[in-house]
N, C-alpha and C positions, 0 to 999 in steps of 0.2 A: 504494500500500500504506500508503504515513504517512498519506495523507488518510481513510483506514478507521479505521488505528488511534487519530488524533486525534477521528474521530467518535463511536468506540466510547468511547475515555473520556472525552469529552462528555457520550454518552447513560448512563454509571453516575454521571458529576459529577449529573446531572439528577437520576437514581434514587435518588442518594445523598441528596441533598438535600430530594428528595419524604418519603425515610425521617425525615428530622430534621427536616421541617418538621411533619410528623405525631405524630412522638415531643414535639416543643413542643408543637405544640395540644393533647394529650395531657395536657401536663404542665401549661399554663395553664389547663386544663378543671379540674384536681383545685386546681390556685391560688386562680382564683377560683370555686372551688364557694361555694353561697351563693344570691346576687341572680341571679348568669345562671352558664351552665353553658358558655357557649360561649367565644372570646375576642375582643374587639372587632378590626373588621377594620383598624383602625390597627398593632395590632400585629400582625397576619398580616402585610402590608405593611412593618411593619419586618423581619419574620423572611427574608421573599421578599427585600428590598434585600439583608439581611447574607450571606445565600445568593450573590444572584446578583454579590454583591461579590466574595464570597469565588471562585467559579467565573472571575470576569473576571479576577481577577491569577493564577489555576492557567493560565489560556488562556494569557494575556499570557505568565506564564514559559516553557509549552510555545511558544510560536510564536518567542519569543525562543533556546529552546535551539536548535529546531527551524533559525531563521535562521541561526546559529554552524555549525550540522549542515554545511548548506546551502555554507555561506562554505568550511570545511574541506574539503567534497567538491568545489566549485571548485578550491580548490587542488591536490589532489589530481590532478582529471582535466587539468591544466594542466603538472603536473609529471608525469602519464604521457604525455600529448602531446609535451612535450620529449624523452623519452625515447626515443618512435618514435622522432621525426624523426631523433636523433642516431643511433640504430641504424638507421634507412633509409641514413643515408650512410655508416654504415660496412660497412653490404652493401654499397653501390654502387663502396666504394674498395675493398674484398675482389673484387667483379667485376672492377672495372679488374688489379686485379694480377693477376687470373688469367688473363683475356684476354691480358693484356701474357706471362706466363710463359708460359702455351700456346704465342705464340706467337713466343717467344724458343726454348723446346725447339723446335719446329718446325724453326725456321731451322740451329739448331748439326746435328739430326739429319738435315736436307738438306746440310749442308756437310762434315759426315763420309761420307755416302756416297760 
């Protein structure tokens, strides 16, 4: 399910950036209106770096929070594992004393008859 939802805001980081990268071209079009209308692909190239910069330390913090997630929920299931086990043996000591009372009443209810 986190592998979905890390793809999914992946693919809008993508869309998001498709949008700004457009809204710049856009904006260097009206910049340098003039000699060319277009903008040279050097700086498309810087816009695409600052993008994919920007998306690579959004990842980096997602996989980072994501590891902590991760770390905590070890803990977690580490500290409900203890918790069986200690409640398995206190079934097993709650068995024994009832076996053992069973079959202590047993015995006094055979020696009163």
């Amino acid at each position: 399910v986190k592998s979905e939802c890390i793809k999914m805001k992946f693919s809008v980081a993508c869309l998001a950036a498709l949008a700004l990268l457009s809204s710049k071209v856009c904006s260097n079009e009206v910049e340098v209106a003039g000699d060319r209308a277009t903008p040279t692909v050097d700086h498309l190239l810087q816009i695409v770096q600052l993008k994919l910069d920007e998306l690579f330390v959004e990842s980096s913090e997602q996989v980072e929070q994501l590891l902590t997630e991760l770390y905590h929920l070890r803990q977690s299931v580490e500290h409900v594992a203890w918790l069986t086990n200690r409640v398995e043996r206190a079934v097993q000591k709650v068995q024994l004393d009832n076996d053992v009372l069973v079959r202590n009443v047993s015995l006094l209810t055979s020696q009163t008859e």
